[in-house]
C-alpha positions as CSV (number, residue, x, y, z in Angstrom):
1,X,1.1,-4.9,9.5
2,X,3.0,-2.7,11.9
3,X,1.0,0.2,10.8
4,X,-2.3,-1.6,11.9
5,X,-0.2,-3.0,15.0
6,X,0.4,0.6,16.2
7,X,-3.1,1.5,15.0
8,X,-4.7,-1.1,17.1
9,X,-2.7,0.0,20.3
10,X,-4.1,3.4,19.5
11,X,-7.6,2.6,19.3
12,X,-6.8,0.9,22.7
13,X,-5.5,3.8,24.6
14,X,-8.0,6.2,23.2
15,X,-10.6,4.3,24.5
16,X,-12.1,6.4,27.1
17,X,-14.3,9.2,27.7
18,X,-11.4,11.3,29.0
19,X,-8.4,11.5,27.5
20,X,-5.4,12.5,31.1
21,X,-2.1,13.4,30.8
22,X,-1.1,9.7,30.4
23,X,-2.8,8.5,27.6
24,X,-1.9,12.2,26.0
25,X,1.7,10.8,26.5
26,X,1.3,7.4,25.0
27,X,-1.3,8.5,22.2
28,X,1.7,11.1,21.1
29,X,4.0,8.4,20.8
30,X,2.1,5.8,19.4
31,X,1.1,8.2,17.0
32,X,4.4,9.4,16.4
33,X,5.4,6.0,15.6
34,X,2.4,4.9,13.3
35,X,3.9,8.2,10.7
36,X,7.3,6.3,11.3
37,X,6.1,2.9,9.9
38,X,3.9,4.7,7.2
39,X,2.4,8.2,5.7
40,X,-0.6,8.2,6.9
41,X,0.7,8.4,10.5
42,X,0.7,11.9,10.1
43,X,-2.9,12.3,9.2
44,X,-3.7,9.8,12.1
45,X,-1.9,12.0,14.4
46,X,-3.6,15.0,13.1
47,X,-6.9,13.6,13.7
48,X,-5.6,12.0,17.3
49,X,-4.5,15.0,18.2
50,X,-7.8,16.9,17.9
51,X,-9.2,13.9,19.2
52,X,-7.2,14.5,22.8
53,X,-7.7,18.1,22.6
54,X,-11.6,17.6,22.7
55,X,-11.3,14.5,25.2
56,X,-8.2,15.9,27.3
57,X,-8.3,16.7,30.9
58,X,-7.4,19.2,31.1
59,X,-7.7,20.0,27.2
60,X,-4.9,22.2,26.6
61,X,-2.5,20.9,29.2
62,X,-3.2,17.3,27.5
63,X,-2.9,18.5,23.9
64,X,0.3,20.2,24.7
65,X,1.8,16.7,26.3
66,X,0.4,14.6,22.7
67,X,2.4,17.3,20.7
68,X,5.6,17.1,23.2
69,X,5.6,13.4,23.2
70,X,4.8,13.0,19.4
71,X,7.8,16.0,18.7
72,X,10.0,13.8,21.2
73,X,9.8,10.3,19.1
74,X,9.7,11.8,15.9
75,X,11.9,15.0,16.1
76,X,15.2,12.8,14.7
77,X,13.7,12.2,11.5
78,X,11.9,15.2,10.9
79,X,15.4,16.9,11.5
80,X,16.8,14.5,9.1
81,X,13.7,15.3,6.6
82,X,14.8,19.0,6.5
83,X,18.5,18.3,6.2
84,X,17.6,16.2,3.1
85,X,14.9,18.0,1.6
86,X,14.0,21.1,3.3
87,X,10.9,20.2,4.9
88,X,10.2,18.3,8.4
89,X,7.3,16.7,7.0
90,X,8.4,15.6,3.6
91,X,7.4,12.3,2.8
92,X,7.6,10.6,-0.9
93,X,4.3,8.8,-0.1
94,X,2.9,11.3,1.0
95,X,3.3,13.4,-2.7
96,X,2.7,10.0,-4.0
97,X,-1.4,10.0,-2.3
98,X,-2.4,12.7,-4.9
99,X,-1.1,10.6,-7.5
100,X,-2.3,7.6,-9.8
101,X,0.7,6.2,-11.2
102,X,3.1,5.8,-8.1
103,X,4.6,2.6,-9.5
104,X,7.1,5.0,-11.6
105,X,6.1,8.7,-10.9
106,X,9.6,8.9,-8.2
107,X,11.7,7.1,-10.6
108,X,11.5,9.1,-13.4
109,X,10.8,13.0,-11.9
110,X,13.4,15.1,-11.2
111,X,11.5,17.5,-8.4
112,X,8.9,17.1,-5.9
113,X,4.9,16.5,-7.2
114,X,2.0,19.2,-7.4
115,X,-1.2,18.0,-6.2
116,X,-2.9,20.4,-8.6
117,X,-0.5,18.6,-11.4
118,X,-3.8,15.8,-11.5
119,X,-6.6,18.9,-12.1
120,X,-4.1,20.1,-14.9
121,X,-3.9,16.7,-16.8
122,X,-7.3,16.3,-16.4
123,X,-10.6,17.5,-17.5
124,X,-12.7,18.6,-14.2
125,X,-15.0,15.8,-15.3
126,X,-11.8,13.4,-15.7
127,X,-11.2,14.2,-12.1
128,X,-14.7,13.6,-10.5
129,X,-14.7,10.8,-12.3
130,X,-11.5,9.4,-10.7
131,X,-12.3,10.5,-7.8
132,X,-15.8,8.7,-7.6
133,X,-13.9,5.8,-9.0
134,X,-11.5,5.9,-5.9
135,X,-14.7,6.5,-3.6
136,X,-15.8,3.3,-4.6
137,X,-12.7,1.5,-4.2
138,X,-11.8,2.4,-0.8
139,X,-15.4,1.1,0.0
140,X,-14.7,-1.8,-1.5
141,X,-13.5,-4.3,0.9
142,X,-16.9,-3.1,3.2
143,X,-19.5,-4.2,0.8
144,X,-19.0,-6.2,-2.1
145,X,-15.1,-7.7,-1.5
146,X,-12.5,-7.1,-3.7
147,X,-11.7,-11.1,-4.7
148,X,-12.7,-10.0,-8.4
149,X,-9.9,-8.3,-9.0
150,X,-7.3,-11.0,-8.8
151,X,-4.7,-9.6,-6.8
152,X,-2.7,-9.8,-4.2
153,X,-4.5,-9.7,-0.4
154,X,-7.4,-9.6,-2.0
155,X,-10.5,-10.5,0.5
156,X,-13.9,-11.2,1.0
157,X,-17.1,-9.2,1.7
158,X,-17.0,-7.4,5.2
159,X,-20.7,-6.4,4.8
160,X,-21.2,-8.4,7.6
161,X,-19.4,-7.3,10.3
162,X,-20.1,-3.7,8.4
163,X,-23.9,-4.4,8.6
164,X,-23.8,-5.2,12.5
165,X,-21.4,-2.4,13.5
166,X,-24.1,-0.2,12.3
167,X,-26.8,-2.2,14.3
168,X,-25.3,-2.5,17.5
169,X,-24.8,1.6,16.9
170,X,-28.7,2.0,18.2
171,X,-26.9,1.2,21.7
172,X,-25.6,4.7,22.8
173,X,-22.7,3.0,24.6
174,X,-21.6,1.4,21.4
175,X,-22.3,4.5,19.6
176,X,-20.1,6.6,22.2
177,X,-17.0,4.3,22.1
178,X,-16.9,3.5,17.9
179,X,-16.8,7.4,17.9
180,X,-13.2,7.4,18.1
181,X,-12.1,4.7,16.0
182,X,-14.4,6.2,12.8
183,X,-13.0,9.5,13.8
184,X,-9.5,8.4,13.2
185,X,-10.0,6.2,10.3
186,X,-12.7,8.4,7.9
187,X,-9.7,11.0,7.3
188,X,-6.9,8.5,6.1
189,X,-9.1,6.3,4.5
190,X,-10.1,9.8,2.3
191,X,-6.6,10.1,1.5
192,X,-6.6,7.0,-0.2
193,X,-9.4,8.4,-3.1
194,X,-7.4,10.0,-5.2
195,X,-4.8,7.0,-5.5
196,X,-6.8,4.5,-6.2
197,X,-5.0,2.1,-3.5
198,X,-5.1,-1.5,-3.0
199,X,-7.2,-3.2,-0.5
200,X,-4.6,-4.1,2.0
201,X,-4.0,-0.3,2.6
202,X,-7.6,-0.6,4.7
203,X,-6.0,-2.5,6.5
204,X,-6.6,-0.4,9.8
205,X,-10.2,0.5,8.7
206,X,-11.5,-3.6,8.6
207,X,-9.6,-4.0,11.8
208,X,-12.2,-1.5,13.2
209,X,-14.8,-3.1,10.5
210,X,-14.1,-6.8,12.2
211,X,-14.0,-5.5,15.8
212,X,-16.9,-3.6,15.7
213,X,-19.2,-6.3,13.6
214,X,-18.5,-8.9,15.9
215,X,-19.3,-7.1,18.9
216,X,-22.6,-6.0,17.3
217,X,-23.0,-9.5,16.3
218,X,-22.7,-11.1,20.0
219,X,-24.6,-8.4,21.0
220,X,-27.8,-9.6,19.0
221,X,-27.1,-13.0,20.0
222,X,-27.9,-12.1,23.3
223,X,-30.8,-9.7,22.9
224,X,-32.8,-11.4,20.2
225,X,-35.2,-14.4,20.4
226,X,-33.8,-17.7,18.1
227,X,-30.0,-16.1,19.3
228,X,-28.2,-18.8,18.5
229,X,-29.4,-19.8,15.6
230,X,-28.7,-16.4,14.3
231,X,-24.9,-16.8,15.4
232,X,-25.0,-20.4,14.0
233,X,-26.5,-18.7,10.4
234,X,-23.3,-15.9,10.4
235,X,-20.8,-18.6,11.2
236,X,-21.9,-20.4,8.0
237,X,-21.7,-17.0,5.4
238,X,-18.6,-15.9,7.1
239,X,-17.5,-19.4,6.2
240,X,-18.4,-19.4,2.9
241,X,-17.2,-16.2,2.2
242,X,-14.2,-17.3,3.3
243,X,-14.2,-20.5,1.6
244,X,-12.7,-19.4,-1.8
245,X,-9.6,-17.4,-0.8
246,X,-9.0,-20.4,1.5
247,X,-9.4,-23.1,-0.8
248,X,-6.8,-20.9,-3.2
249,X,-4.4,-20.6,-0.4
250,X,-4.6,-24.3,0.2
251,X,-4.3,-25.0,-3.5
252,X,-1.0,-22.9,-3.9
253,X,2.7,-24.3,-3.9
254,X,4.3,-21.4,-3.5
255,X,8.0,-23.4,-2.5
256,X,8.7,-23.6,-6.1
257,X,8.9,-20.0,-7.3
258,X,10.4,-19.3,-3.3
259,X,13.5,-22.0,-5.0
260,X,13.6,-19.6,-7.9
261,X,13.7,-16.3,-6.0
262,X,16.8,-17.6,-3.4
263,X,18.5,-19.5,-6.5
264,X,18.9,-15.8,-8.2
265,X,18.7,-14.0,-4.7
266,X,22.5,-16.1,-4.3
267,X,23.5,-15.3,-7.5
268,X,22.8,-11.3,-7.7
269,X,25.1,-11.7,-4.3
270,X,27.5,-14.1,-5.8
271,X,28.0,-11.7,-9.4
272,X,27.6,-8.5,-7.9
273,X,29.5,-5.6,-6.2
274,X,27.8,-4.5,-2.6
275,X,27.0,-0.9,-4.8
276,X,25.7,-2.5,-7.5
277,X,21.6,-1.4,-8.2
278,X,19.3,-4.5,-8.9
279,X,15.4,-3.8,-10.2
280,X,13.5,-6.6,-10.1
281,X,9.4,-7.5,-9.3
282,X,7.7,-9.3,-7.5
283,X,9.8,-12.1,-5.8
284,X,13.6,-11.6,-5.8
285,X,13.2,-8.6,-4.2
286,X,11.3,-10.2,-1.1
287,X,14.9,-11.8,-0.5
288,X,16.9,-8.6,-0.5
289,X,17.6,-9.2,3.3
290,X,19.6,-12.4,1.9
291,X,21.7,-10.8,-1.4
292,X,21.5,-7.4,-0.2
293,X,21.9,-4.9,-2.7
294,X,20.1,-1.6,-3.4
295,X,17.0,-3.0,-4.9
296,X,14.2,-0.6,-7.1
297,X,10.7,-2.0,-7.8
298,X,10.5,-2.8,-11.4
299,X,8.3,0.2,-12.4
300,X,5.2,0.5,-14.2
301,X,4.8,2.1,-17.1
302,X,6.4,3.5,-20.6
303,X,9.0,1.8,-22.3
304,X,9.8,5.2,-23.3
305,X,9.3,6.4,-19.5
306,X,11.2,3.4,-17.4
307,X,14.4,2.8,-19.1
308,X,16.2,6.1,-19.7
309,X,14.9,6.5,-15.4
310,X,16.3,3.2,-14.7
311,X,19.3,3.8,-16.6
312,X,20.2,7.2,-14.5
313,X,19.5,5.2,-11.0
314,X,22.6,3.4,-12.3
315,X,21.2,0.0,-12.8
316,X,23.6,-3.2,-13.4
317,X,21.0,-6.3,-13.4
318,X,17.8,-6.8,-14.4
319,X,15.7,-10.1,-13.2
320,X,12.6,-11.2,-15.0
321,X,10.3,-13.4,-13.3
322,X,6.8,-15.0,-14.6
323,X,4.8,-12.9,-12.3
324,X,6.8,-9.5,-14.0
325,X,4.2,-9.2,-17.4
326,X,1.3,-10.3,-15.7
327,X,2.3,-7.4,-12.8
328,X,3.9,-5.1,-15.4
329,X,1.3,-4.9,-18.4
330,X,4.2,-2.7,-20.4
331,X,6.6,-5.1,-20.6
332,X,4.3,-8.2,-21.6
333,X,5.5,-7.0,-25.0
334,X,9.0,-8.1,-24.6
335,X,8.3,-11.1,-21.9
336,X,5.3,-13.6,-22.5
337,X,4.6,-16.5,-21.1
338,X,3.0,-19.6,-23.2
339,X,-0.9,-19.9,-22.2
340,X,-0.2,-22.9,-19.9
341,X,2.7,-21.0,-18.3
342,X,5.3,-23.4,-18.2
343,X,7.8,-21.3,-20.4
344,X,8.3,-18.2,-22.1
345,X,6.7,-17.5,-25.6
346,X,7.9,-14.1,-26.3
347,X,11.6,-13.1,-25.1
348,X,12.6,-9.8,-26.1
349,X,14.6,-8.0,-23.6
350,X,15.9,-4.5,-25.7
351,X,19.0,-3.9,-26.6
352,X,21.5,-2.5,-24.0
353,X,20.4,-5.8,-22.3
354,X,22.6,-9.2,-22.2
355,X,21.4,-12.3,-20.7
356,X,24.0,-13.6,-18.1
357,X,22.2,-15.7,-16.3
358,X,18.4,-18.2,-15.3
359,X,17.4,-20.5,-13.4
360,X,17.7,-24.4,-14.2
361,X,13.7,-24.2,-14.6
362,X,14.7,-21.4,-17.2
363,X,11.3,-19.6,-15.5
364,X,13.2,-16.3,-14.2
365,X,15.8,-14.2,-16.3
366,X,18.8,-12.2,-15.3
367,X,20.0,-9.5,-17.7
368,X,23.0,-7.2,-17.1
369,X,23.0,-3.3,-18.2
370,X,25.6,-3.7,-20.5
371,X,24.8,-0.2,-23.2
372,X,22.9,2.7,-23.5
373,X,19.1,3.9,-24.0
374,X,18.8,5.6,-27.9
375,X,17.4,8.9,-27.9
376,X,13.6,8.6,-28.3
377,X,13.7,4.4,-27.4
378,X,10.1,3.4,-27.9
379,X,8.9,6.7,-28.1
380,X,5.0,7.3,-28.0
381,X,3.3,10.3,-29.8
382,X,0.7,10.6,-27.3
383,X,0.4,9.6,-23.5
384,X,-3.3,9.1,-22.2
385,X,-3.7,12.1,-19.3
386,X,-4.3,9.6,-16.8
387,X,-0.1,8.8,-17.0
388,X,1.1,12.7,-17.0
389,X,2.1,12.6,-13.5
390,X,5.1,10.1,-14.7
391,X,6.5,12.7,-16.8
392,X,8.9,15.8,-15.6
393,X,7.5,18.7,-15.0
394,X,7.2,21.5,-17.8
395,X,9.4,24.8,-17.2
């Protein structure tokens, strides 16, 4: 959300047919800013950049004052970038876009990733399929929704307000000022192909989607015959659209697994040392403002893969919640829940794991690292190519 905050603000300042040495200021901030909150700030500020250099007046004087301004607000952490890893730009995210396993490609490398590491796990017609796949997905919230998929901030169709954008587009006004906004956004959201990312990374792009669409919407209100029966008609769909994830949102009590979460949030602060490494996924780790201690993302993938990399990060507890094997398909082997959900069927943690601790519900567990990963634990013969990317790079 602050990324789409900052993204807004942007769209805001750039709005306008000439770009002065004042909005060259703020756009270089506000861009600088937007990489701060998230990787693809730095595309975005490529893209603005060119953007101010084609609006500025004067061009290059307002070009220079964007890259000033943008080196002023990010220059501390770029110098902290290189003192850390030897490049101002470096980003983990940013290694992680060419990647589609970035759940537990960081935890268990030991160097930096290869963008061309995907073309040489693949087939070339692996990897146009992949990418076609990720095509499809980013334009997925825009036409057909992505509520099918069942996860989280999952949404409705935006063909909608997609539809009308286009519409109002035959006014050359409208077509002038959505120039910039589908300048900035076509570039990140083609960064998000190869990954394969969730919906709620478009978040910037459907602000644009919404914005846009409603404007053509009010637009044909006014210019067509039967107006308001047309807005009356797009009030309704929007409404149905809307109704499921509504009705679900209504339907959920989330207070009882927020109990859970803050009864083991107390106890992980209550049993452990300030040092001490917790992994955990999805909930505990929402409370890590409350129990505070270095926290890793269950990952997601290999047995044979995430416990000799969890075990080198130094790990002391591990927490199992029901949402973990429904989030983690890998370790619904060892955790299962019954078919109605109200307790576990399968509880298997391995071996260099000891149960010290659940709730009263008996819903989430808490194990502590107390041995040692065997050589070749869970070992598989054969790893699809779509999962090399988790493994260390060959010499």
């Amino acid at each position: 959300m602050l990324f789409t905050s900052v993204f807004a603000c942007i769209l805001m300042v750039a709005d306008s047919d000439s770009i002065g040495p004042r909005r060259a200021i703020a756009l270089g901030a506000l861009c600088a800013l937007s990489w701060l909150a998230r990787t693809q700030g730095l595309i975005l500020a490529v893209s603005a950049g060119i953007w101010v250099l084609l609006r500025g007046k004067p061009k290059l004087a307002s070009a220079a004052l964007f890259s000033a301004c943008f080196l002023a607000v990010a220059l501390p952490w770029m110098i902290r970038n290189w003192n850390a890893f030897g490049s101002p730009f470096y980003s983990q995210a940013y290694q992680l876009l060419f990647t589609q396993n970035h759940y537990s490609v960081w935890e268990v490398r030991q160097s930096p990733i290869d963008p061309l590491e995907n073309l040489r796990g693949q087939s070339l017609p692996s990897m146009a399929g992949h990418v076609a796949a990720g095509a499809l997905r980013v334009l997925e919230p825009f036409t057909v929704g992505t509520l099918h998929r069942n996860e989280p901030f999952d949404g409705p169709s935006l063909a909608i307000f997609l539809l009308a954008g286009i519409i109002a587009c035959r006014d050359p006004r409208i077509r002038r000022r959505l120039t910039g906004p589908v300048w900035l956004c076509l570039p990140m959201m083609a960064a998000l192909v190869m990954h394969v990312h969730p919906t709620r990374y478009l978040s910037f792009a459907m602000v644009v989607a919404v914005v846009a669409g409603s404007g053509g919407l009010l637009g044909l209100s006014r210019d067509i015959r039967g107006g308001r029966t047309l807005t009356v008609s797009v009030i309704a769909v929007l409404a149905l659209l809307l109704a499921r994830p509504v009705i679900l949102q209504v339907q959920e009590d989330s207070r009882a697994r927020a109990s859970e979460a803050v009864a083991v949030s107390d106890w992980i602060e209550a049993n452990s040392d300030p040092d001490d490494w917790v992994v955990t996924f999805p909930n505990v780790e929402l409370f890590i403002w409350d129990y505070r201690r270095p926290t890793l993302t269950m990952p997601d993938d290999y047995e044979m893969l995430l416990w000799p990399a969890l075990q080198e990060h130094g790990v002391r507890y591990v927490v199992v919640d029901t949402d973990l094997p429904r989030m983690r398909p890998w370790l619904s082997r060892r955790w299962r829940l019954s078919p109605d959900g109200s307790c576990w069927d399968v509880v298997d943690p391995p071996p260099f794991l000891r149960e010290v601790g659940r709730t009263s519900t008996g819903h989430t567990l808490i194990y502590e690292w107390v041995g040692t990963v065997p050589e070749g634990y869970m070992a598989v013969d054969y790893l699809p190519p779509d999962n090399s990317r988790a493994l260390p790079p060959t010499e």
